[in-house]
C-alpha positions as a printed Julia matrix, in Angstrom:
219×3 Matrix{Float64}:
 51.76   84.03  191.41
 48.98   84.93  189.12
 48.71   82.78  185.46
 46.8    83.31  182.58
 45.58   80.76  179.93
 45.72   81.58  176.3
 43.01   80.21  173.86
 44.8    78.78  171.26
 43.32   79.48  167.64
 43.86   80.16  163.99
 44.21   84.14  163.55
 40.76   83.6   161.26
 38.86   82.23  164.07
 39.81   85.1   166.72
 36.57   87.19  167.37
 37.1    91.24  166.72
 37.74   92.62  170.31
 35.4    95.64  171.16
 37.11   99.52  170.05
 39.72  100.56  172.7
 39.9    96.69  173.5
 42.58   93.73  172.68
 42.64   90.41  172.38
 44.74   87.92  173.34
 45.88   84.45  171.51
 48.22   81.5   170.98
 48.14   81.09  166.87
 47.85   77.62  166.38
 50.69   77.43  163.75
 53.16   79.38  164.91
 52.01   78.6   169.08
 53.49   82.0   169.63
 51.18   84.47  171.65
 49.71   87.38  169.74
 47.47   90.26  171.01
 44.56   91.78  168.09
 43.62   95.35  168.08
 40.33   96.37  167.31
 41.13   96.91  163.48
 41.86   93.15  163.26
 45.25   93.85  163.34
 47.59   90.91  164.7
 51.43   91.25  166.45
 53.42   88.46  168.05
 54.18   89.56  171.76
 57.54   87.81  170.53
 58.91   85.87  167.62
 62.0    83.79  168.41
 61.87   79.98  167.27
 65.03   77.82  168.39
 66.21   74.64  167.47
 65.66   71.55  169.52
 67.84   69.19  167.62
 71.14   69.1   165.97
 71.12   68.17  162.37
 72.59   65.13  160.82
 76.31   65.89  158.85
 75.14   68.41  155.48
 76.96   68.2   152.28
 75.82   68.17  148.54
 71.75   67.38  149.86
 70.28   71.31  150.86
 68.34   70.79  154.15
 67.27   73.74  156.38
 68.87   74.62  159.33
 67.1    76.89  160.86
 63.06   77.85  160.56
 61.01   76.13  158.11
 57.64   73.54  158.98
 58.86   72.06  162.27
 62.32   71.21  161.38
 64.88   70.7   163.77
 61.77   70.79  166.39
 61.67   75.13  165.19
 58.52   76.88  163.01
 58.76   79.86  161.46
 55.71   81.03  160.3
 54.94   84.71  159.2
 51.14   85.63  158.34
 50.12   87.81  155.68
 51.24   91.9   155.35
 53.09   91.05  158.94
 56.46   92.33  157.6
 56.77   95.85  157.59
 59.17   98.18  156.18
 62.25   97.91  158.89
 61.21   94.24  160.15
 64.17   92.81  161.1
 64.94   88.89  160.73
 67.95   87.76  162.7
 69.53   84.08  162.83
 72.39   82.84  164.55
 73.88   79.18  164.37
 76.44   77.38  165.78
 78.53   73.49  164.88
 80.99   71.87  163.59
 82.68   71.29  160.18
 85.17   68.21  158.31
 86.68   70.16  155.1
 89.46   68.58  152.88
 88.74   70.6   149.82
 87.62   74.67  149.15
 84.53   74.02  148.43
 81.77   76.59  148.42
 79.12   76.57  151.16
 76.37   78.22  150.28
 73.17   79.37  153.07
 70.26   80.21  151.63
 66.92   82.41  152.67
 63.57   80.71  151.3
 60.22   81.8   151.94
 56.99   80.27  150.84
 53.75   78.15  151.81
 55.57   74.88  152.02
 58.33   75.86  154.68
 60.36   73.32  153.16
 63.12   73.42  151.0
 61.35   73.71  147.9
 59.76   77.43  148.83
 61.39   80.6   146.89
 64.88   81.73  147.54
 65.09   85.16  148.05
 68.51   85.68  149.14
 72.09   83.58  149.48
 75.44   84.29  150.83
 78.7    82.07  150.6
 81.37   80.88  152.44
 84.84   79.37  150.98
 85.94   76.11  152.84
 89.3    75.36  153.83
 90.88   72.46  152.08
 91.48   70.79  156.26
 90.36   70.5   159.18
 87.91   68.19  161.32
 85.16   68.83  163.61
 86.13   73.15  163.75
 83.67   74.65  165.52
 82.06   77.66  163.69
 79.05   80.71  164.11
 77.25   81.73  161.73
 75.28   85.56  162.13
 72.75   86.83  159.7
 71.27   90.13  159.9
 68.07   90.68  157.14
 66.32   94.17  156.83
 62.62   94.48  155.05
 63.27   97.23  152.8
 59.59   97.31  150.81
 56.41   95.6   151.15
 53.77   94.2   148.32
 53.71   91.73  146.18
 57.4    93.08  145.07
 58.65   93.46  148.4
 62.41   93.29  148.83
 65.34   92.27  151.57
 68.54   93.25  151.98
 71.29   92.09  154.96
 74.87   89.9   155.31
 76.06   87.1   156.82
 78.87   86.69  159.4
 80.88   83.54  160.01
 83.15   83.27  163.03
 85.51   80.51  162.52
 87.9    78.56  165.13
 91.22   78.86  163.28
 91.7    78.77  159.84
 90.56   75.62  158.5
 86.97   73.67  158.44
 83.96   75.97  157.07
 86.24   78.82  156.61
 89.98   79.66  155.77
 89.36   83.06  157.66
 88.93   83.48  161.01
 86.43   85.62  160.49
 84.01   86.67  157.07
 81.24   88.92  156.41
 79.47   88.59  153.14
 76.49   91.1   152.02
 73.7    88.55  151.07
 72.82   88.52  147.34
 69.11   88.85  146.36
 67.52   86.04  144.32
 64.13   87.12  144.39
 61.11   89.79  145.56
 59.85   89.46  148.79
 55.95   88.92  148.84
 54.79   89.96  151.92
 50.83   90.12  151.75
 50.49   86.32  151.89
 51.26   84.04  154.67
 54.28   81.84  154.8
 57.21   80.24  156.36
 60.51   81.2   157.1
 63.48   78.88  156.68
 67.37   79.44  156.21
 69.15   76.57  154.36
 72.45   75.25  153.98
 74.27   73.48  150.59
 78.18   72.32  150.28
 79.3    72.07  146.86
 80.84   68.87  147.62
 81.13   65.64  150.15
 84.71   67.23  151.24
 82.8    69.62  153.04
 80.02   68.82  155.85
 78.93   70.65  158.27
 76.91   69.48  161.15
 74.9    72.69  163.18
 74.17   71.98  166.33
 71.65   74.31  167.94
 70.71   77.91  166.52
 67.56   80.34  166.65
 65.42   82.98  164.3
 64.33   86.16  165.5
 61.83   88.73  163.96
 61.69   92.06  165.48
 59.64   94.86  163.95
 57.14   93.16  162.71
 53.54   94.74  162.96
């Protein structure tokens, strides 16, 4: 079986491939492999970054759960004017959650140079705790459409939590909620990706054990 060694470099340092030509990379941030037309024009092969690790037990503290600067042993890093109009973001997660009160738990979409949990939110959805339950497993889906690019760009999706039973993260077995936007989009800089999660109160923590961010669409 044949193999083939990628250079791995900073999108800056990749030389211009010849017209009719393409190039092919490992971006040193991201370590995903991307191929460079002749314009200068970069695109992942494919962008999916899983977790590695299982966070600790989240409550009142916000602390990303998926994406973000190597957390949970994922990166999510987008470079500049790589969102498009239809790129599509897509995260799924899955753990456990201890509830004795209906308190709100609140996920969060940030985006910014840090890739921490101080970059920009630019969308949040919400989930209403049960007032029981301990250790309930749970999923939770997001879906996230580009709609416009620019400095102004904007985002638009929902989030889906599947629930074991009625108590723990949810007192539904299942909820869909159609993300609210906090901010514009800026999508000609470079940046990280990172979904975050916040319980209004200790009677709520949720632990997530594994999960994964997808982009598709992106140019």
């Amino acid at each position: 079986m044949a193999s083939l060694t990628l250079p791995t470099t900073a999108v800056a340092s990749v030389p211009l491939p010849p017209s009719g030509s393409l190039a092919l990379y490992e971006d040193s941030l991201s370590l995903v492999p991307f191929v460079m037309n002749s314009a200068g024009s970069s695109q992942p092969i494919y962008l999916c970054v899983a977790n590695t690790a299982a966070t600790t037990g989240i409550n009142t503290n916000e602390a990303i759960v998926s994406g973000g600067n190597n957390v949970n042993g994922a990166t999510a890093h987008i470079l500049a004017n790589q969102l498009v109009v239809g790129s599509h973001i897509r995260i799924v997660l899955w753990g456990v959650c201890t509830s004795t009160a209906a308190n709100a738990s609140t996920f969060t979409l940030r985006c910014g140079a840090a890739g921490t949990t101080s970059d920009a939110s630019v969308a949040t959805a919400a989930v209403t705790a049960a007032a029981s339950g301990s250790a309930i497993p749970f999923m939770v889906e997001f879906d996230f459409t580009v709609t416009s690019t620019g400095t102004t760009g904007g985002i638009a999706g929902y989030m889906t939590v599947t629930n074991n039973g009625t108590t723990g993260i949810a007192a539904l077995a299942t909820t869909v909620v159609i993300s609210t936007v906090t901010a514009t989009l800026n999508t000609t800089v470079a940046g990280y990706i990172e979904l975050t999660y916040k319980s209004a109160a200790s009677t709520t923590t949720s632990t997530f054990n594994g999960g994964y961010m997808e982009f598709l669409g992106i140019g």
